[in-house]
Residue frames relative to the residue before (quaternion, step in Angstrom):
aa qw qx qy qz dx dy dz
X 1.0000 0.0000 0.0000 0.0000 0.00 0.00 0.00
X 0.6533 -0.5789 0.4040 0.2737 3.44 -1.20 0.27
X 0.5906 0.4875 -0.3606 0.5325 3.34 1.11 -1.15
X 0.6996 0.5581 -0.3362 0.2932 3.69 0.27 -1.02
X 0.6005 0.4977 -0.3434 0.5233 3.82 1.60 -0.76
X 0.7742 0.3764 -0.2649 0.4345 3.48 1.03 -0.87
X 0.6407 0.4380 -0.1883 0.6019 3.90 1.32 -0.41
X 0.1072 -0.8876 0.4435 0.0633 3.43 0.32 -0.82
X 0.6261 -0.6017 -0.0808 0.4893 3.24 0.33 0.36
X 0.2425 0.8328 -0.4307 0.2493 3.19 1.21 1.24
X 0.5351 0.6573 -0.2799 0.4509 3.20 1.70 -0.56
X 0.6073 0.4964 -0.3295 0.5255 3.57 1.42 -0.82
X 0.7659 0.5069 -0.3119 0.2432 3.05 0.40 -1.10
X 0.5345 0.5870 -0.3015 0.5281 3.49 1.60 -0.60
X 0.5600 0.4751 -0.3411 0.5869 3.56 0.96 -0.64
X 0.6618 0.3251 -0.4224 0.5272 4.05 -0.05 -0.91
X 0.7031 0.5745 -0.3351 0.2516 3.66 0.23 -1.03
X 0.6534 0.5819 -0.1840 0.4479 3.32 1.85 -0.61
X 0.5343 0.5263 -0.2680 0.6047 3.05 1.54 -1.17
X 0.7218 0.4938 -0.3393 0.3464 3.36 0.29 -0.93
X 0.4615 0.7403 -0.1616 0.4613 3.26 1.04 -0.83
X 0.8630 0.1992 -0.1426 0.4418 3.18 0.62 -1.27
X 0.5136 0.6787 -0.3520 0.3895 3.17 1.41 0.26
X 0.7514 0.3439 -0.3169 0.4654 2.74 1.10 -1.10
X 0.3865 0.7017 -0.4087 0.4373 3.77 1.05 0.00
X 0.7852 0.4187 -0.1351 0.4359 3.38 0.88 -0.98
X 0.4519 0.6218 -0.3012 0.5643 3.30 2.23 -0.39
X 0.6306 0.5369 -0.2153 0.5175 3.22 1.01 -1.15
X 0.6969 0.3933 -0.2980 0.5204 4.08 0.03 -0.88
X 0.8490 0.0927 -0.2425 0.4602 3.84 0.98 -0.06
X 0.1795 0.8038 -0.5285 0.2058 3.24 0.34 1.48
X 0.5737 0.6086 -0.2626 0.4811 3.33 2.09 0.01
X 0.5228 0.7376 -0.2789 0.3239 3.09 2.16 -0.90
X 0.3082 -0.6536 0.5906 0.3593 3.51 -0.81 0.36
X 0.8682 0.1978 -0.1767 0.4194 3.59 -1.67 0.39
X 0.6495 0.4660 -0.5271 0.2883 3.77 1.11 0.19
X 0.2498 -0.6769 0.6630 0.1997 3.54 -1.65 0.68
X 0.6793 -0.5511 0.4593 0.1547 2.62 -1.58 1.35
X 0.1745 -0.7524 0.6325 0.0579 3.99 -1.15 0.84
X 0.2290 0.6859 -0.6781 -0.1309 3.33 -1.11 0.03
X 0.4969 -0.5288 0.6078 0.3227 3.45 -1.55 -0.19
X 0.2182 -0.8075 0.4943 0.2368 3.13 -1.21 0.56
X 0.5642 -0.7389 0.2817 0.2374 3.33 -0.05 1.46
X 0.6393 0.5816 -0.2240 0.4505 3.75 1.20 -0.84
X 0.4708 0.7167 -0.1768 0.4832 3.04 1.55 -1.54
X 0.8569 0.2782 -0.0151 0.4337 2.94 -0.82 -2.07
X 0.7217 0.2374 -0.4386 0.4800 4.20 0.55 -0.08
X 0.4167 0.7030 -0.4528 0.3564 3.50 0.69 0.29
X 0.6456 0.5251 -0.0903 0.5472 2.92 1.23 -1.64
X 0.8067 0.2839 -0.2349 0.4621 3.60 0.51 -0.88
X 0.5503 0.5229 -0.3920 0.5197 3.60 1.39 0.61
X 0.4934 0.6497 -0.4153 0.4025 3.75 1.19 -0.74
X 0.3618 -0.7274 0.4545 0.3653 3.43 -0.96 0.69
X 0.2082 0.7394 -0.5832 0.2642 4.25 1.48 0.78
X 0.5119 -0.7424 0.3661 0.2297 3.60 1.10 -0.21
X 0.0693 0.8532 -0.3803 0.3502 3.33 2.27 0.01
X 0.1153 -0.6993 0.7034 0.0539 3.78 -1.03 0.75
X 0.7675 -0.3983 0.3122 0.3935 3.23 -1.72 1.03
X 0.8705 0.2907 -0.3031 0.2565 3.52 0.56 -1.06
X 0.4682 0.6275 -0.4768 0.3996 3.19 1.52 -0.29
X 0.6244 0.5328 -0.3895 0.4178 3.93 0.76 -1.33
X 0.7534 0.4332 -0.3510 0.3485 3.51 0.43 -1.13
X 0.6562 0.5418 -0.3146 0.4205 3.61 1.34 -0.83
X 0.5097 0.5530 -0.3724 0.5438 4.28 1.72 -0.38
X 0.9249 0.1411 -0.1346 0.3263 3.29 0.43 -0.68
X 0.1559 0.7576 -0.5639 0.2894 3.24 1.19 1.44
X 0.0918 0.8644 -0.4943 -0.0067 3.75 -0.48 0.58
X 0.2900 -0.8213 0.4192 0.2560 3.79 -0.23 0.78
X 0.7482 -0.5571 0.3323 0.1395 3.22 -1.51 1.24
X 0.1481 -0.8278 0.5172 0.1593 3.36 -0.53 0.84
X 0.2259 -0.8394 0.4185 0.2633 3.83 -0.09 1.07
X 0.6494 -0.6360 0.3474 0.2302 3.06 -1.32 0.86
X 0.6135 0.0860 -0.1965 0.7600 3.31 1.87 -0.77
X 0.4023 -0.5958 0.5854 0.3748 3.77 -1.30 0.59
X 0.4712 -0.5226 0.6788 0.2098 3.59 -1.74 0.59
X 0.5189 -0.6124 0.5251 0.2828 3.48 -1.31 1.12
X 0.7647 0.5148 -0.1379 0.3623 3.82 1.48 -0.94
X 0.6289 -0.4945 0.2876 0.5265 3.17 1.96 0.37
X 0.6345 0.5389 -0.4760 0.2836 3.56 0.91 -1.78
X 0.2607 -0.7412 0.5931 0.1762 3.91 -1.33 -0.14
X 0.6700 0.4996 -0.4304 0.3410 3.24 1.47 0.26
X 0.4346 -0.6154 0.6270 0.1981 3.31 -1.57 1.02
X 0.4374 -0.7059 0.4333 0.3503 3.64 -0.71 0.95
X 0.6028 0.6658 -0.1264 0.4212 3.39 1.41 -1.83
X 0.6012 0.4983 -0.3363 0.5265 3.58 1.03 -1.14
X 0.7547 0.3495 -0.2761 0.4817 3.95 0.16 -1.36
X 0.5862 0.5251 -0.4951 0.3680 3.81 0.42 -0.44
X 0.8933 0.3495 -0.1436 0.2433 3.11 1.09 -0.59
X 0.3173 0.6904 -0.2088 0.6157 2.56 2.23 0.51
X 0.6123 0.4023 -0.3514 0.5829 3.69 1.01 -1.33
X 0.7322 0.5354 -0.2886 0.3064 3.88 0.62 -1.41
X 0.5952 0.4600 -0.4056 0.5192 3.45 1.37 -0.17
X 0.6563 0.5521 -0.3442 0.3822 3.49 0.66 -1.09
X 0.6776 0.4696 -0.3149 0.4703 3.61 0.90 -0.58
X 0.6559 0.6113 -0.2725 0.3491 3.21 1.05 -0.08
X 0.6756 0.3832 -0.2114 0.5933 2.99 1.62 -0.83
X 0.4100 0.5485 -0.5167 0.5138 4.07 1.42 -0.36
X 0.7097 0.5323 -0.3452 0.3064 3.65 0.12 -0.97
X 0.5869 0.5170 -0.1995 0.5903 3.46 1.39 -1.25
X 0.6968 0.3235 -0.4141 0.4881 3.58 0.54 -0.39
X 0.7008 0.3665 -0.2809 0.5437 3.36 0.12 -0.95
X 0.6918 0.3527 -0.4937 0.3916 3.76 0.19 0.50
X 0.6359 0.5387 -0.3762 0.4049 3.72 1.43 -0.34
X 0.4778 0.6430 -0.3514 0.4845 3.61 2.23 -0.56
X 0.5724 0.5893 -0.4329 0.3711 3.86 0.97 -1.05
X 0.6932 0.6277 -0.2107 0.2848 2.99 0.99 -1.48
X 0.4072 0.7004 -0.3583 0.4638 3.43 1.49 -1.37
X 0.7958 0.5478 -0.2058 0.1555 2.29 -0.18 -2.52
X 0.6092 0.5766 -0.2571 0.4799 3.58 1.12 -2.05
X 0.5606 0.5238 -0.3831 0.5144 3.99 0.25 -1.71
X 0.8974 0.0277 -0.2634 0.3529 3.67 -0.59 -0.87
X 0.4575 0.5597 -0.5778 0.3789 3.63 0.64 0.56
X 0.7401 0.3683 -0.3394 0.4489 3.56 0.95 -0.93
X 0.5538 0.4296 -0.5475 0.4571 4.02 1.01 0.49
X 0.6033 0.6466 -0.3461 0.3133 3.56 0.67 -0.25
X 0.6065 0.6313 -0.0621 0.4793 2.58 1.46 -1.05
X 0.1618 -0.8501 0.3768 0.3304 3.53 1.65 -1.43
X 0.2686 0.7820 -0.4248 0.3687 3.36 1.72 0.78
C-alpha cells in the first residue's frame, strides 16, 4: 500500500494503540464488575502480525493477541482487575499513541511542505 511506504508501520501502530486503549479503558469501567477478567493486547504480538507480509489487518492482529491478565492478588468475586495495574498500562499506552501520532504530524507537515514546494 501507499500509506505504508509513506507511514510505515506507524499507521498500524496508532491503530493497535487505539484498540488497545480501549481495552484497557474498558478494564478500567469494570473493576467493580464481579467475574470480569481483565484483557490486554500484546502490543509486540499484534504489530508484528499486522506488519508480516500474511496480510493480517490491524484488527485481526489485535483480536490473536488479546490475552487476559493474571492478578497479582485474586478478587474473592472472580473480577481480575487491578485498578493500579491498568492505570498504568492505559498511562503508558497514551504515551506512546501520542509519540506515534506526533511522529505521523510530522510526516504529514514534511510532505505537505514538499507539496507545497516550500
Amino acid at each position: 500500500m501507499a500509506d505504508d511506504a509513506l507511514f510505515g508501520i506507524h499507521g498500524k501502530a496508532l491503530a493497535l494503540r487505539s484498540q488497545r486503549m480501549a481495552m484497557l479503558a474498558s478494564n478500567i469501567a469494570n473493576a467493580a464488575t464481579p467475574g470480569f477478567k481483565a484483557r490486554d493486547i500484546d502490543f509486540a504480538k499484534a504489530l508484528d502480525a499486522a506488519t508480516a507480509s500474511t496480510g493480517a489487518s490491524v484488527d485481526q492482529a489485535a483480536d490473536e493477541n488479546v490475552e487476559y491478565r493474571v492478578p497479582i492478588q485474586a478478587s474473592p468475586d472472580g473480577n481480575t482487575v487491578e485498578l493500579s495495574t491498568e492505570q498504568t498500562q492505559f498511562a503508558e499506552n497514551a504515551v506512546a499513541y501520542r509519540a506515534t501520532l506526533s511522529f505521523l504530524q510530522g510526516r504529514i507537515g514534511t510532505v505537505m511542505q514538499a507539496l507545497k514546494g516550500e
